[in-house]
C-alpha positions in Angstrom: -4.2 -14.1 16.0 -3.4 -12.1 13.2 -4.8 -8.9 12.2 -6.5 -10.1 8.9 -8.3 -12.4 10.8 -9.8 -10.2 13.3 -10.6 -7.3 10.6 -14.4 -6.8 10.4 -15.5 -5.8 6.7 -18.0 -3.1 5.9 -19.5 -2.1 2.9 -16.7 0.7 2.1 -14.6 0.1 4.8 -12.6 -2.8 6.8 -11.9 -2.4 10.7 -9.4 -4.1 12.7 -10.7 -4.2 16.2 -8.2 -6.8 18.3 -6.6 -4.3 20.3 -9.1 -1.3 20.6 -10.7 -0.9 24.6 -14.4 -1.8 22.7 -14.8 -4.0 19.9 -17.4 -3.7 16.9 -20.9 -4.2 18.7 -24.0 -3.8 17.3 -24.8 -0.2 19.7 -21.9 1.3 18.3 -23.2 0.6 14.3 -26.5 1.5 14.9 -25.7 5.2 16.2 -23.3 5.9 13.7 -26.1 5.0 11.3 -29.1 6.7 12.8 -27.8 9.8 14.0 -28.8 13.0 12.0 -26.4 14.6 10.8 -27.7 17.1 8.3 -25.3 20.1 7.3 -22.7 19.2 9.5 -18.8 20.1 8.8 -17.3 19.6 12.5 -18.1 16.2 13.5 -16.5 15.0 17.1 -16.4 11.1 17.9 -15.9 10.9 21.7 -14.3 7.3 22.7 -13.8 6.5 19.3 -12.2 2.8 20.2 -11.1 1.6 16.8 -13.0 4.4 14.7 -15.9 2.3 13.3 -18.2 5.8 14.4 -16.0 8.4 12.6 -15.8 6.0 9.6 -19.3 5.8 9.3 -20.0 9.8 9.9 -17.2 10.4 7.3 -19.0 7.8 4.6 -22.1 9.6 5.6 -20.8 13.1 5.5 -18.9 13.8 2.8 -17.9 17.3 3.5 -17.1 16.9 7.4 -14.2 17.1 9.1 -14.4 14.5 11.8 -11.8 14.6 15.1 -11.7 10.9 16.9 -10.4 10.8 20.8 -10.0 8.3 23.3 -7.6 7.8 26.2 -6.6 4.8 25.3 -3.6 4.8 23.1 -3.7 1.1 21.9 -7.4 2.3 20.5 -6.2 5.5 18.7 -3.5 3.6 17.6 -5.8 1.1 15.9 -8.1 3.9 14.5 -5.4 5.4 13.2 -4.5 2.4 11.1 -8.3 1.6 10.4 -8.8 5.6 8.9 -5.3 5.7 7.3 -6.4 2.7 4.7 -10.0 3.9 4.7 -11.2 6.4 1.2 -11.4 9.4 4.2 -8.1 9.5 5.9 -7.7 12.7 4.9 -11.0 14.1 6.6 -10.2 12.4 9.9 -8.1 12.5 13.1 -6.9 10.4 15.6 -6.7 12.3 19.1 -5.4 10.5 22.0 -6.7 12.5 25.0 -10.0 12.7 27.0 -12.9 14.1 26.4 -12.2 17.5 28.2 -8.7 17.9 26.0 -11.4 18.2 22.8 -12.2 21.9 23.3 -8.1 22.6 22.8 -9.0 20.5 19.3 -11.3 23.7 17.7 -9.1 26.7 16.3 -10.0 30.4 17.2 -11.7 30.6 13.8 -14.0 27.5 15.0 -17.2 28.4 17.1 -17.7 24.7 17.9 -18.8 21.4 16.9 -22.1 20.8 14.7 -22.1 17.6 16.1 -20.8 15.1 18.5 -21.7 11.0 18.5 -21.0 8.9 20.9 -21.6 5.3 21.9 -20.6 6.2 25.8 -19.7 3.5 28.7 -23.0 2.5 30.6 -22.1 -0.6 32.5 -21.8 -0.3 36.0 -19.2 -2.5 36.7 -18.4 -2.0 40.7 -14.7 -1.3 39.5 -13.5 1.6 42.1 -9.8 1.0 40.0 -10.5 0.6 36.3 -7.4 -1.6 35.1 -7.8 -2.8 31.6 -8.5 -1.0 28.5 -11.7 -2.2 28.4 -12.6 -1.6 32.2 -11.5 2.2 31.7 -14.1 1.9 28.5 -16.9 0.9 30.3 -16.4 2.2 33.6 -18.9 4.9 34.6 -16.2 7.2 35.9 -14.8 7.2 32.6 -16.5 9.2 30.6 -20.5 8.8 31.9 -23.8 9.8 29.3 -24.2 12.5 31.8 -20.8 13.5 31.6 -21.4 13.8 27.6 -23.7 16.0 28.1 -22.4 18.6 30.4 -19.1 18.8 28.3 -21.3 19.0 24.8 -22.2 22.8 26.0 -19.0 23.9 25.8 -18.0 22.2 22.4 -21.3 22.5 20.4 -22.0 25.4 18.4 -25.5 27.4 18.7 -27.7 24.7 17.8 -25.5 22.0 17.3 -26.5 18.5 18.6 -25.0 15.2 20.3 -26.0 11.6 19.6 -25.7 8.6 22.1 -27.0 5.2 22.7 -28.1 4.1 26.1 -29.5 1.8 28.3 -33.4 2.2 27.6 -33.7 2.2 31.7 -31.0 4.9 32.2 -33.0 7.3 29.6 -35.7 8.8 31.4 -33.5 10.5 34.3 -31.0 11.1 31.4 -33.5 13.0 29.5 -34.6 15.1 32.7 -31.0 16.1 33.1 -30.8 17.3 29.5 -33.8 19.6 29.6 -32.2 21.0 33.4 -28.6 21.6 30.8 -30.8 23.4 27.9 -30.6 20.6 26.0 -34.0 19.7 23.6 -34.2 16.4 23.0 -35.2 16.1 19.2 -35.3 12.3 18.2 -35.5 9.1 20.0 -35.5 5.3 18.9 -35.9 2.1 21.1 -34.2 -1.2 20.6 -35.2 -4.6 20.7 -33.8 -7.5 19.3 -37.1 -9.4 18.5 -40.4 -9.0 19.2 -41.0 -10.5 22.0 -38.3 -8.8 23.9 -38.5 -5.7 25.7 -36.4 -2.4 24.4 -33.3 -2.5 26.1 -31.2 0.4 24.1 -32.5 3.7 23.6 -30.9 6.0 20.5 -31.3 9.7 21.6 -30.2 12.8 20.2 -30.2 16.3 21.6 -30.1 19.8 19.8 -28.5 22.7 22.4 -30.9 25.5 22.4 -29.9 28.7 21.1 -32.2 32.1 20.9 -33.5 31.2 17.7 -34.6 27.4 18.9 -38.3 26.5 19.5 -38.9 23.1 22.2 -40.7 20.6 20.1 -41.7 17.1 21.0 -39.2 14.2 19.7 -39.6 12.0 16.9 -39.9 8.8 18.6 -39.8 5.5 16.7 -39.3 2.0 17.6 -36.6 -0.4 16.2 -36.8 -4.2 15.9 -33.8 -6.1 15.0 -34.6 -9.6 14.3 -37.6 -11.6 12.9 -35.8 -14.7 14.0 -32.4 -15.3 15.5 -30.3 -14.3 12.3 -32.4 -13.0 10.1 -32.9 -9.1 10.4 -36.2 -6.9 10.1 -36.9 -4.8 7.1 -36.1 -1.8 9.7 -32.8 -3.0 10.1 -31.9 -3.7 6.7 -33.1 0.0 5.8 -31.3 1.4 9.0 -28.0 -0.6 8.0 -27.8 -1.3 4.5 -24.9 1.0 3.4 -22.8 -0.6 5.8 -23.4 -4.4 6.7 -22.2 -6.4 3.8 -25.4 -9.0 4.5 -27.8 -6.0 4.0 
């Protein structure tokens, strides 16, 4: 297959995805459209796979710097292609390493990250020995939403937030563990695909307290995807439209 044929085309932007661990999915689009991401200048993608979430911070962001790292080289390797042809190649990097190499990333004149997204491996597979790329991308051991979490507090500045999607069932003992870590959890959104179904993603996002920082309740919405197979919500569109081409 070539690579034109396997390029998925955005709005602003064209991703080829063929050899990254994870390919385009749907989880992966919708946080890097509904995270908040306010005032923030140091943006960190954490298993970036072919980029689609730094692209999408950097279209949204227009003064962030943005670093993208996974341990997969054939991913970085792609991303690196996808951000060097994209308008913000200058604004973004490529970083093969793992998520505990990103603290080597900030200089001493950097006190941390304002932000850090993620769409973070979930599915228990039973794999003790992750083998393929896309095993080691989805294998708990990897790089777990828990695992986000604990590192965020050593990367994020005073007040600065992380973004994931999850598994709506995992979210509730997630959140628990956030509030143990200091974490306040500021904004929430569950997934269906139609209206019938039950939520099966949640969107979360997390501010780190710092002594200025007051524990409020979430703002928690509700997110419908499709009236009928095909056709998206109104929601959707809104959530989406600066990005899908058929929004």
């Amino acid at each position: 297959m070539s690579r034109s044929v396997s390029k998925f085309r955005f709005k602003h932007f064209s991703v080829s995805h063929h050899r990254s661990s994870m390919k385009i999915g749907v989880d992966g689009v919708l946080i890097g459209a509904w995270t908040y991401i306010g005032s923030s200048r140091r943006i960190l993608d954490v298993g970036t796979g072919c980029g689609v979430i730094a692209l999408m911070m950097a279209q949204r962001a227009p003064e962030a710097e943005i670093d993208a790292i996974d341990i997969d080289a054939a991913s970085i390797e792609e991303a690196s292609e996808n951000i060097s042809v994209s308008p913000w190649s200058g604004r973004i990097r490529a970083i093969l390493g793992s998520y505990s190499d990103a603290l080597s990333l900030l200089s001493v004149e950097d006190s941390g990250y304002d932000l850090i997204v993620s769409n973070p491996p979930y599915f228990d597979s039973g794999v003790t020995q992750a083998v393929t790329s896309r095993e080691k991308a989805r294998h708990q051991g990897e790089l777990c939403p828990l695992s986000l979490l604990r590192g965020a507090r050593s990367l994020l500045r005073q007040n600065g937030s992380v973004a994931m999607v999850v598994p709506s069932e995992y979210s509730d003992d997630l959140e628990k563990e956030a509030e143990k870590m200091e974490f306040v959890l500021e904004r929430k959104c569950l997934v269906r695909g139609h209206d019938k179904a039950p939520f099966k993603r949640s969107l979360l996002q997390w501010r780190l307290l710092g002594s200025d920082s007051d524990k409020t309740f979430p703002e928690l919405k509700f997110l419908t995807l499709e009236t009928t197979p095909g056709i998206p919500t109104d929601d959707y569109r809104d959530l989406c439209k600066d990005f899908y081409l058929r929004f």
